[in-house]
Steps between C-alpha positions, in 0.01 A plus 500: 500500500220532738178294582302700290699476190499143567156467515452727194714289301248113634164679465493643158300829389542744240708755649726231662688395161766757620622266816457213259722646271782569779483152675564357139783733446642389857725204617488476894323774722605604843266489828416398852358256571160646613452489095367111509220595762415865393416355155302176630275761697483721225388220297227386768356861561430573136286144476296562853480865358394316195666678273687192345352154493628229741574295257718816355649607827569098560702515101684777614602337870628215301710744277602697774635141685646385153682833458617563866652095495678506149696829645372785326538683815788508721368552818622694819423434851332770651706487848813628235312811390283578775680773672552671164162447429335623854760843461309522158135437646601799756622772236237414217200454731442156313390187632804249561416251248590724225818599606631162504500533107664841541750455734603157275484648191741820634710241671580310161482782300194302325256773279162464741172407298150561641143585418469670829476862422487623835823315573674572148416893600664475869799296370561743181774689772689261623864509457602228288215324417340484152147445500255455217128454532325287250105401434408820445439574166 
């Protein structure tokens, strides 16, 4: 799972009952650890955008914390990843970040989650990685 799926899942809307619906289903997701800040500033751009609250995007923080601490994610350091990842960034034309989660979840053999539809469309060809985009419906 990607930072956007994660914070689909902490800032609730209609169309986002589909990543609610997976995390539930889950036990322990896969990713580097980028996921803990990429989320937080996630979080902080949608309340300075002001499209959540600060009182909401502070709710969610605290979630986020809870969640990452009790070890619903088992996270990766990026250094173990990062060539795989920058090898990725080259052949997709995608920013780095991204393909951290990629080159993880093809590593592990993990199914990749992600509302990122530009990124879901680039990674639909790789070899060995199964990819499914969600918050769309």
């Amino acid at each position: 799972m990607d930072a956007s799926v994660a914070v689909k899942w902490l800032v609730p809307e209609e169309k986002r009952r589909e990543t609610r619906q997976v995390i539930a289903e889950s036990g322990v997701f896969l990713a580097p650890d980028i996921i803990a800040a990429e989320v937080s500033s996630a979080l902080s751009r949608e309340s300075r955008l002001r499209q959540i609250s600060a009182a909401r995007a502070e709710e969610a923080l605290s979630a986020w914390t809870a969640f990452l601490r009790d070890g619903a994610f088992v996270l990766t350091a990026s250094v173990e990843i990062l060539e795989e990842a920058f090898r990725l960034s080259l052949d997709l034309d995608h920013p780095l970040p991204g393909c951290l989660y990629l080159a993880l979840s093809r590593r592990v053999g993990a199914r990749f989650f992600t509302a990122d539809e530009r990124l879901a469309r680039k990674a639909a060809g790789i070899e060995g990685l199964d990819v499914r985009l969600l918050g769309h419906a």
